[in-house]
N, C-alpha and C positions, 0 to 999 in steps of 0.2 A: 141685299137689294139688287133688282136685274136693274142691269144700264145696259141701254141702250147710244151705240154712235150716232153721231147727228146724219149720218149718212143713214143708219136703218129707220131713224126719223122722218127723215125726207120720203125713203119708201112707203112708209107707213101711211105717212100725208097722202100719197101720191095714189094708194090704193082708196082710202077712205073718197079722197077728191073724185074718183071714177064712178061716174056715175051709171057704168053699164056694167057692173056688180055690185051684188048686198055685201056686204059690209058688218049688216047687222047693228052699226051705229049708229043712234040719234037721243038727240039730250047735249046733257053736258059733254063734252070729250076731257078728259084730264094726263097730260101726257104724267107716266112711269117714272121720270127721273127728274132731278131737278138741273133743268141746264138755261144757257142765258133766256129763254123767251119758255120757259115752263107756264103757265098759267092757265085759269080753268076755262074753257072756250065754251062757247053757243054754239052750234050748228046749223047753221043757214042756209035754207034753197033759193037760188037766185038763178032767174031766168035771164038769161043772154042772149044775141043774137047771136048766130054764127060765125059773123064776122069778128064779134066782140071776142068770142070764147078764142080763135084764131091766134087775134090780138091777144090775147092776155098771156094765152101759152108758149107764144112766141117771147115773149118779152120777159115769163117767167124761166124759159130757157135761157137766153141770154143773159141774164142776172144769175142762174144760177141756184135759181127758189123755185119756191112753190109755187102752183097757184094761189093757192089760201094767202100766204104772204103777202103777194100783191093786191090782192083783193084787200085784205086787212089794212095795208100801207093807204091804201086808196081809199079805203074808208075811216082812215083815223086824217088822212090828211083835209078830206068833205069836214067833217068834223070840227077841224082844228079852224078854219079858214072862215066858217059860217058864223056871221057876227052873233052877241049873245041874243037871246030872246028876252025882252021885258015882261 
């Protein structure tokens, strides 16, 4: 089995996340190895302001992640918080 460190993960993110080269990826994405946050992903286009994208890479530097990460965190928390529907 290739394993991959969570550090060649991160690049891997960080190339996929770039959205001024192909990639070649769209669909599912399934990462290679089984490690804490393995699971089979969507891949989503989401328009941002400028500011917004600014904001998020800033903050996903500081933390230490990805962008995807925060985005996800930010969308499971929308999620979590939103009373249920009847």
């Amino acid at each position: 089995m290739f394993v991959r460190s969570e550090q060649e993960q991160d690049e891997q993110a960080r190339i996929l996340e770039d959205e001024t080269q192909s990639d070649g990826y769209t669909g599912v994405v399934i990462n290679s190895v089984p490690w804490k946050k393995a699971q089979a992903t969507q891949v989503h286009t989401v328009r941002l302001t400028d500011v917004q994208s600014v904001e998020i890479k800033q903050l996903a530097q500081q933390r230490k992640q990805s962008v995807s990460e925060i985005l996800r965190d930010a969308v499971s928390y929308y999620l979590t918080a939103q009373p249920a529907s009847s």
